[in-house]
C-alpha positions in Angstrom: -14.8 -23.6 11.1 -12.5 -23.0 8.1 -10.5 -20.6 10.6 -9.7 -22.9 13.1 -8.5 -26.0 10.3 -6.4 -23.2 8.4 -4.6 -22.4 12.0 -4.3 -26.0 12.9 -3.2 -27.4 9.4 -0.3 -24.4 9.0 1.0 -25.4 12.6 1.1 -29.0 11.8 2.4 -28.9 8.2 5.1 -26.5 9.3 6.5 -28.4 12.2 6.4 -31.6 10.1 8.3 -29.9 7.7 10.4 -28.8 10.3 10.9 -32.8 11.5 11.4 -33.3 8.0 14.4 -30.7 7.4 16.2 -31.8 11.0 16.0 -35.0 9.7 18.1 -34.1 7.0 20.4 -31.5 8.6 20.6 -33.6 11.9 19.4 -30.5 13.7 16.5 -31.7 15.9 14.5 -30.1 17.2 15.8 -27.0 16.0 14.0 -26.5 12.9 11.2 -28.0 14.5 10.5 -25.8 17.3 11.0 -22.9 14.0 8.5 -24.7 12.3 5.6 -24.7 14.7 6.4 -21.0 15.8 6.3 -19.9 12.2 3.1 -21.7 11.1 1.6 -20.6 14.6 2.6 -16.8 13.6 1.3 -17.1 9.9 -2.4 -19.5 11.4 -2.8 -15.8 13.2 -1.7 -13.4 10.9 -4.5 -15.4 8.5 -6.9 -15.2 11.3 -6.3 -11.8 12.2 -6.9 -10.6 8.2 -10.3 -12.9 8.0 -11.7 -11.5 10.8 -10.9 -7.9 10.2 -12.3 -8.5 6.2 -15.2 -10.1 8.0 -15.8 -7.0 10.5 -15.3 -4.4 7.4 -17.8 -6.4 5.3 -20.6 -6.2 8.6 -19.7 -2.4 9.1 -19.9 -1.8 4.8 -23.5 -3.7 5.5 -25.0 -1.6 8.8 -23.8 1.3 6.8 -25.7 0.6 3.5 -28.9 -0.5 5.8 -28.5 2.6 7.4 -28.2 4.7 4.4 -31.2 3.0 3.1 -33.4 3.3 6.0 -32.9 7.5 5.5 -34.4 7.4 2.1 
């Protein structure tokens, strides 16, 4: 569950950022549109690292179960 708010809160807080600066700059939806792609790219970088820490830590596990079930 903490997966899918991190993904969804970097998206949204990125492309209201993004609102944000064209409101400034006068450049919508240019740094909108910048916005969602880069908090859509970093949601699924993040994702991508969890699960791969998540897999390591259940392989580190099967392999210390397996290792005791030798003794």
């Amino acid at each position: 569950m903490q997966t899918a708010i991190t993904l969804a809160l970097s998206v949204i807080v990125l492309t209201l950022f993004g609102r944000w600066l064209d409101g400034l700059f006068g450049t919508y939806p240019l740094l909108l549109v910048i916005g969602a792609l880069w908090g859509a790219a970093g949601g699924t970088v993040w994702v991508v690292l969890r699960v791969k820490q998540y897999a390591d830590a259940q392989e580190r596990k099967q392999h210390e179960d397996s290792s005791e079930d030798r003794e």
